[in-house]
C-alpha positions in Angstrom: 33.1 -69.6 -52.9 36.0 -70.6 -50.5 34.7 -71.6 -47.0 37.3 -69.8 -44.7 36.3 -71.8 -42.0 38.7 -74.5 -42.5 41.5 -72.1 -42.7 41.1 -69.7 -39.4 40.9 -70.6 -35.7 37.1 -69.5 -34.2 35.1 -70.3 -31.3 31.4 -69.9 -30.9 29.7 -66.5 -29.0 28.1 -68.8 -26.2 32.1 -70.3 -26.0 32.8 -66.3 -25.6 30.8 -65.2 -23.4 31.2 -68.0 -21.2 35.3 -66.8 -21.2 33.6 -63.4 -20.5 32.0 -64.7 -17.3 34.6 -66.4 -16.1 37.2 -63.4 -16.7 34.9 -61.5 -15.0 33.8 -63.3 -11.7 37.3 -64.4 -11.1 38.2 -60.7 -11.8 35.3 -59.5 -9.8 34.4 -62.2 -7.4 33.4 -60.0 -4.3 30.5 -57.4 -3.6 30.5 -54.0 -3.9 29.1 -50.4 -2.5 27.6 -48.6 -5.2 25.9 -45.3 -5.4 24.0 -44.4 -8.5 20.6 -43.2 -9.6 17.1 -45.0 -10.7 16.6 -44.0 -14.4 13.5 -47.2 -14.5 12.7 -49.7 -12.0 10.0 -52.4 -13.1 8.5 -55.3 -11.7 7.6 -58.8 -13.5 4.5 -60.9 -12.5 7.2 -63.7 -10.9 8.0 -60.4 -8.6 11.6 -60.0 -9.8 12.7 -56.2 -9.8 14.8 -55.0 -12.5 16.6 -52.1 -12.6 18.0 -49.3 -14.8 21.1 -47.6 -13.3 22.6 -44.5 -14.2 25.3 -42.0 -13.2 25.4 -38.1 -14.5 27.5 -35.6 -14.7 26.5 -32.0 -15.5 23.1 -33.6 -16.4 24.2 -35.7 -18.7 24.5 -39.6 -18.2 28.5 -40.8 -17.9 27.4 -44.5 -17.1 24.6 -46.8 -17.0 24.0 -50.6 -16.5 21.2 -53.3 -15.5 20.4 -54.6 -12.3 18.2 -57.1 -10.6 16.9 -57.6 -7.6 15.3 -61.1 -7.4 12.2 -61.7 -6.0 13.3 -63.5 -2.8 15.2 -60.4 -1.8 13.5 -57.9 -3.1 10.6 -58.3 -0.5 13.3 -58.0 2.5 14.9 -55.2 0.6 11.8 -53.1 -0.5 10.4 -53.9 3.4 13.2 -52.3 5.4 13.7 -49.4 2.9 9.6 -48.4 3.4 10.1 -48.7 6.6 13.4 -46.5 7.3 12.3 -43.8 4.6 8.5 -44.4 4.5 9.0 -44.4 0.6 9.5 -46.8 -2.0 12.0 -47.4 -4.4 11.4 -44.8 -7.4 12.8 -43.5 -10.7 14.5 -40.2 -9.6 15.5 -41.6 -6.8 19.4 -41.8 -5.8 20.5 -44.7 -3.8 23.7 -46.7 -2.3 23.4 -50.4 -3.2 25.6 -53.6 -2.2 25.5 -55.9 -5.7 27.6 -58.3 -7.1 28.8 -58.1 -11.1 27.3 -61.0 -13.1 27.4 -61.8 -16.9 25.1 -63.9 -18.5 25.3 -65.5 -21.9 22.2 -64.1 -23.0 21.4 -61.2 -21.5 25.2 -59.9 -20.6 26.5 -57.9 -17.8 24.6 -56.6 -15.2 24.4 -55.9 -11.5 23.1 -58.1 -8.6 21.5 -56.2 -6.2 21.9 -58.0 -2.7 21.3 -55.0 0.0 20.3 -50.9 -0.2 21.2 -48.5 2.4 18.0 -46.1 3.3 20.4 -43.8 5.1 22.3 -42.7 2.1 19.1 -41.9 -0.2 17.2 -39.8 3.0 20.6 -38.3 3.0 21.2 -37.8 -0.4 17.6 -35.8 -0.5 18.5 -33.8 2.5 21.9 -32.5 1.0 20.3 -31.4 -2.7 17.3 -30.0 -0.8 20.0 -27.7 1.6 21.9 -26.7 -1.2 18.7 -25.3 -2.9 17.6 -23.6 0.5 21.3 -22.1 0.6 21.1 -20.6 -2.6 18.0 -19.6 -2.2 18.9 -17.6 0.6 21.9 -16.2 -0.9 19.7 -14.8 -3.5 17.4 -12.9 -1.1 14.4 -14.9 -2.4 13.3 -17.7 0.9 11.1 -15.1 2.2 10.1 -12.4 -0.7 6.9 -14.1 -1.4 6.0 -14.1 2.2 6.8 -10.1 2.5 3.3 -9.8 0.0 0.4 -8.2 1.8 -2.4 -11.2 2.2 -5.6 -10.0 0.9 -9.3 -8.5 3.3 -11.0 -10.7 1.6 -9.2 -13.9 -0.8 -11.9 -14.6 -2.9 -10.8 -14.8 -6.7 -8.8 -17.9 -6.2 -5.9 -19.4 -9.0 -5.7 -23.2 -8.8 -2.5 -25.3 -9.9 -3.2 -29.3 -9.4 -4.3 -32.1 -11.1 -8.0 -32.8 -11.5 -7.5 -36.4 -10.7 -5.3 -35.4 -7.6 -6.4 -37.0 -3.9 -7.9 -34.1 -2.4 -8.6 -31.9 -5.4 -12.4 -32.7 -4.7 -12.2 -32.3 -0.6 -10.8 -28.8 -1.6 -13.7 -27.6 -4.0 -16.1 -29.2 -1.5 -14.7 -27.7 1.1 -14.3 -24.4 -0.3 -17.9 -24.1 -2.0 -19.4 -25.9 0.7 -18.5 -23.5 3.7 -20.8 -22.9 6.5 -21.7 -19.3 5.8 -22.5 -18.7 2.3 -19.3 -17.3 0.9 -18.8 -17.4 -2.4 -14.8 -17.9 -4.2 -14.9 -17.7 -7.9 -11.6 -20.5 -8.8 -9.9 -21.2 -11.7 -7.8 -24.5 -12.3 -4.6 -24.5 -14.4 -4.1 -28.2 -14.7 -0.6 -29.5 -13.8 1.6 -32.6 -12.9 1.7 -32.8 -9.0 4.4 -35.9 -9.7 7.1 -37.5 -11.7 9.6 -36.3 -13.9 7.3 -33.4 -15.9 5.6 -32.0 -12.6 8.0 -29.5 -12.0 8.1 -28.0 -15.2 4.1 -28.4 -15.3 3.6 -26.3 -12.5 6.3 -23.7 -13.5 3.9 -23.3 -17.0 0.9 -23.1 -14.8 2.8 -20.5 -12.8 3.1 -18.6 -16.3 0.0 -18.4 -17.1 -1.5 -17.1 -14.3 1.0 -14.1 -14.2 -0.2 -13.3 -17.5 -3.4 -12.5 -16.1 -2.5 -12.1 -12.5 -5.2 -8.8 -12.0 -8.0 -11.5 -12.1 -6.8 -13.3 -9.0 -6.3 -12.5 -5.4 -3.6 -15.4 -4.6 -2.4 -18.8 -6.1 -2.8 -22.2 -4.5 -0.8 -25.2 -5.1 -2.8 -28.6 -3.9 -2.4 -31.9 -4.3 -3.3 -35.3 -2.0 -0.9 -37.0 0.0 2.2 -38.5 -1.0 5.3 -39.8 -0.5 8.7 -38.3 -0.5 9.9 -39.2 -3.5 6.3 -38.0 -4.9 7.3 -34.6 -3.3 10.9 -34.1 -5.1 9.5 -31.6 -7.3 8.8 -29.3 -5.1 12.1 -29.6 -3.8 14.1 -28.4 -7.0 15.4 -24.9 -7.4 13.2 -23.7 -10.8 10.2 -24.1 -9.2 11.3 -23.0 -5.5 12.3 -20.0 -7.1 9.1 -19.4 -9.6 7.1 -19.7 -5.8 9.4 -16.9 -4.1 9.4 -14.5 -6.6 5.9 -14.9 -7.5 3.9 -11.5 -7.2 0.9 -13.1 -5.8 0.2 -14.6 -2.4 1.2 -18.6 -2.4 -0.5 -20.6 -0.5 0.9 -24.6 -0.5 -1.2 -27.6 0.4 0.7 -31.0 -1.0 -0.6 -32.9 1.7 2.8 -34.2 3.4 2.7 -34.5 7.0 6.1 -34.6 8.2 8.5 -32.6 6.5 8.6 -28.9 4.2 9.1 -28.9 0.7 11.4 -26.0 -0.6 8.2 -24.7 -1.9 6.6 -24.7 1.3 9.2 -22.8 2.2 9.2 -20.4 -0.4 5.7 -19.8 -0.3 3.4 -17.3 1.7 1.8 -19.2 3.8 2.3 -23.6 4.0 -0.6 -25.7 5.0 -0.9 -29.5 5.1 -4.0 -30.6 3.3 -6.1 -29.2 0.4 -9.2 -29.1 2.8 -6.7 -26.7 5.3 -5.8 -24.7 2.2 -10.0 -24.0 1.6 -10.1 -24.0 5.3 -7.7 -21.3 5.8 -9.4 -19.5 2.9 -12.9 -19.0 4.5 -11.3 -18.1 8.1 -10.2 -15.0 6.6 -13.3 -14.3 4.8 -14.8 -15.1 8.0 -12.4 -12.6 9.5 -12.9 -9.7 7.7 -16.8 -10.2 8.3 -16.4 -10.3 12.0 -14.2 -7.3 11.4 -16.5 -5.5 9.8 -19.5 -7.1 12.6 -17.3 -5.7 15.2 -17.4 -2.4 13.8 -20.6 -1.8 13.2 -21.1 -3.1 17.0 -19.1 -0.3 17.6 -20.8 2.1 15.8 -24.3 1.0 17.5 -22.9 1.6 20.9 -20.7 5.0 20.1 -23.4 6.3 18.1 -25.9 5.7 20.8 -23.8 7.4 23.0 -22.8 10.2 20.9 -26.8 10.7 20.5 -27.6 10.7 24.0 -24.7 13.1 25.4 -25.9 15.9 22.0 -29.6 15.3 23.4 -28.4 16.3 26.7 -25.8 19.0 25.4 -28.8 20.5 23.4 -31.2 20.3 26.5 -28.5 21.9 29.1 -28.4 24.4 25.7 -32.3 25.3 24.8 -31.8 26.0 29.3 -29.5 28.5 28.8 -30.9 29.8 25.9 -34.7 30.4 27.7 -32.4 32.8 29.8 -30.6 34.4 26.9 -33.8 37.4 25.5 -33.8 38.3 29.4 -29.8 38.8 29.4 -29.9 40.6 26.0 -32.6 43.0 27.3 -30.7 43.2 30.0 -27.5 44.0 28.4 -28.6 46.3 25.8 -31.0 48.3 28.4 -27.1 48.9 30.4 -25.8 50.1 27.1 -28.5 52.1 26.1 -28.3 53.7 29.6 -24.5 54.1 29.1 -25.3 55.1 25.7 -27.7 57.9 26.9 -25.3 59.1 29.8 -22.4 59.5 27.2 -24.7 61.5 24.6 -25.8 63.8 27.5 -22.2 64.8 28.4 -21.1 64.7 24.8 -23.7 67.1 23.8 -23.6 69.1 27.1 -19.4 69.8 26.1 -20.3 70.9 22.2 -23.1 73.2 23.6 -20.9 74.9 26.0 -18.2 75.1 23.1 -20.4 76.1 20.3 -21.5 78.8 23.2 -17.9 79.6 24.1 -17.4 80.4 20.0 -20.3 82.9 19.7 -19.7 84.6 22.2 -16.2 84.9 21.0 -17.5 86.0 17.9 -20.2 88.3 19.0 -17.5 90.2 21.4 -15.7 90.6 18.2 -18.3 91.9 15.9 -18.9 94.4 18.7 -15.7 95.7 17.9 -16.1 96.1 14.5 -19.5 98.2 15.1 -19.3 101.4 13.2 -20.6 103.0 16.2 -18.2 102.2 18.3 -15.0 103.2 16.1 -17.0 106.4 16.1 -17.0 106.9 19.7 -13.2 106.5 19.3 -13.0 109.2 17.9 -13.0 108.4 14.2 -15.3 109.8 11.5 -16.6 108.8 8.0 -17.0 110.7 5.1 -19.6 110.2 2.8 -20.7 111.7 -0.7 -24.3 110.5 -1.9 -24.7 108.4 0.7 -21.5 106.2 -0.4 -18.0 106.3 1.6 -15.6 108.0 0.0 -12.6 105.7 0.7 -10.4 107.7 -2.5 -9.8 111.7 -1.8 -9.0 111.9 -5.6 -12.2 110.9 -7.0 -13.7 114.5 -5.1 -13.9 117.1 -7.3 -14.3 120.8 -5.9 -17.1 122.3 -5.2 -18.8 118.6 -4.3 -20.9 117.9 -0.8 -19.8 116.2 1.5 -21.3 114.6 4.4 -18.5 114.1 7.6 -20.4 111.2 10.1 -19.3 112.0 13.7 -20.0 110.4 17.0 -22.8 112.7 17.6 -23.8 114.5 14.4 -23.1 114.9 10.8 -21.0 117.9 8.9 -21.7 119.3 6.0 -18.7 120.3 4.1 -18.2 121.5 0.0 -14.9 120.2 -1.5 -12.3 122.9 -1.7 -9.6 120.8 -3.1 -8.4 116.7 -2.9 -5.2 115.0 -2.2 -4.4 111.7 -2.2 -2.4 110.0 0.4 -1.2 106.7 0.5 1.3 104.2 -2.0 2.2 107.2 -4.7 -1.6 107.6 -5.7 -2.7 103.9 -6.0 -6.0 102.8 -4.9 -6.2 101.9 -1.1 -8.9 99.6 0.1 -12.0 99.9 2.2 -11.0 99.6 6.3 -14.5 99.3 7.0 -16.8 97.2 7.8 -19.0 96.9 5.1 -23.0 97.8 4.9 -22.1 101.4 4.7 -22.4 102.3 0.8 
């Protein structure tokens, strides 16, 4: 085979990269501002720092290189960022950097950090965290959670944390352990309280207790204390807004002193600590027992009241009614008198009336006497001892008897005539009684 070496110009890679280098630092000799984001940050035994540096856009990554912050100035570095931001240097984390470009034969280009602003990263936090409270807001969801009704008495009690969380065991303790004997029955949904996966964690443990939300009285999110940076999933919007719209109670405990999370925000009520959160639990337990204490006070005192003022209603009453058969007698004996007077009169009046009437209708019957039409001047004739009230039913040569005032006729029927309507039969005019 034909060795092409001997034909072509070459140099070797070290040769290359050394022209690399030098292109580059006489290209790029000074220091520079740079803002990008921790993707990994590590730390050798010799104390050296090493960096992996990323830019995004739309969530994906646009650019990414190496830096290094060597050991020497990585302690002065790390020192003053803890001390402006009381936080350390974490993935996540966004940060403005002064470094210097360096290329080395072996492990190429990369970034020298020299200096990092703590201003820009607090900074940077604050703006994302403002622009999630703004939309939030916009949205109508910063205070829906808080507009839910806490419950009398929170005892079924969902729990999202991690079981090896600081504070996890102060809260259970705490809870269990309370001074009067109140009993909670808690569940745990495990969950990330930090790092990358925590905000998704706790969104899933979110799910799951909506699917059986009619076992529990409220949720409670706990975890120990932590630092900032720890605390940056609790400031994105998924999980801010998974907390606001929640249809139970909320009740946040992440153990940060000095600042809110958006979730703290979002949620019902915020407290610092896990051992506040059981804290606040068993005060309003305790409430609603010195609510109910209060009422039955209450009752005690009212109802011995009420009892006394019936005991001396019923006394004034069994008073006035010893006097009650006297007034009755009383009363009636009145109306019985009354009574009497009226029936007097009343039957006085029909008596006179009924007296009036008969002799009303004696007068009249005295008119009607036979004997006294007969001292008019009026007669009856009678054949056989019946009134002859027809003059056609007499035959001739029949007796007649003629009734007068004083005396009676004898007479023999010569001849009859009838008088009255062309021969029809007139009635009797009499009284009767004498057929």
């Amino acid at each position: 085979m034909k060795d092409l070496t001997n034909e072509k110009p070459f140099i070797s890679l070290s040769k290359l990269n050394s022209l690399i280098k030098s292109a580059i630092m006489d290209a790029l000799p000074e220091m520079y501002w740079v803002v990008a984001e921790i993707a990994d940050i590590r730390q050798n035994q010799k104390g050296h720092c090493y960096l992996e540096l990323i830019e995004k856009e739309d969530n994906s990554t646009i650019a990414q290189i190496r830096g290094t912050i060597w050991v020497y100035e990585y302690r002065g570095i790390s020192s003053r960022f803890r001390k402006a931001t009381n936080e350390s240097l974490r993935q996540g984390m966004k940060i403005l950097f002064l470094a210097s470009i360096t290329f080395h034969e072996v492990y190429g280009l990369s970034l020298n950090v020299r200096d990092i602003d703590p201003v820009y990263t607090m900074g940077e936090m604050a703006r994302k965290k403002k622009e999630v409270i703004d939309r939030l807001r916009k949205e109508g969801l910063m205070d829906r959670n808080k507009s839910l009704e806490l419950p009398l008495v929170p005892q079924k009690i969902a729990v999202i944390s991690s079981p090896t969380a600081a504070g996890y065991e102060d809260f259970f303790s705490h809870l269990d352990g309370n001074p009067y004997g109140y009993r909670f029955v808690h569940t745990l949904f495990p969950a990330l309280m930090q790092g990358r996966e925590a905000e998704a964690s706790v969104i899933a443990a979110l799910n799951s207790i909506r699917k059986q939300q009619s076992n529990f009285d409220l949720v409670v999110i706990i975890r120990g204390g932590g630092s900032v940076i720890d605390l940056n999933c609790f400031d994105g919007y998924p999980l801010s807004k998974e907390v606001a719209a929640f249809p139970l109670p909320v009740i946040t405990g992440i153990g940060h002193e000095k600042d809110d999370t958006v979730v703290d925000m979002t949620a019902h009520t915020k407290l610092k600590t896990p051992t506040a959160v059981a804290g606040f639990l068993v005060s309003g337990v305790r409430s609603f027992e010195e609510c109910l204490l209060s009422l039955e006070r209450k009752l005690v005192t009212h109802g011995g009241l009420f009892l006394k003022n019936e005991r001396i209603r019923l006394t004034s009453l069994a008073q006035r009614l010893s006097l009650v058969p006297i007034q009755v007698t009383m009363l009636h004996r009145n109306r019985l008198l009354t009574l009497h007077r009226d029936m007097k009169g009343l039957l006085r009046q029909r008596f006179q009336r009924e007296k009036d009437r008969f002799s009303s209708t004696e007068l009249a019957l005295r008119h009607l006497d036979p004997e006294n039409i007969l001292k008019r001047g009026f007669s009856i004739t009678l054949h056989k001892g019946k009134i002859v009230k027809n003059a056609v039913l007499l035959k001739k040569g029949m007796s007649i008897d003629t009734r007068l005032h004083n005396g009676t006729i004898t007479s023999t029927v010569q001849s009859g005539k009838e008088t009255g309507d062309n021969g029809k039969k007139q009635g009797n005019d009499l009284l009767p009684g004498f057929e």
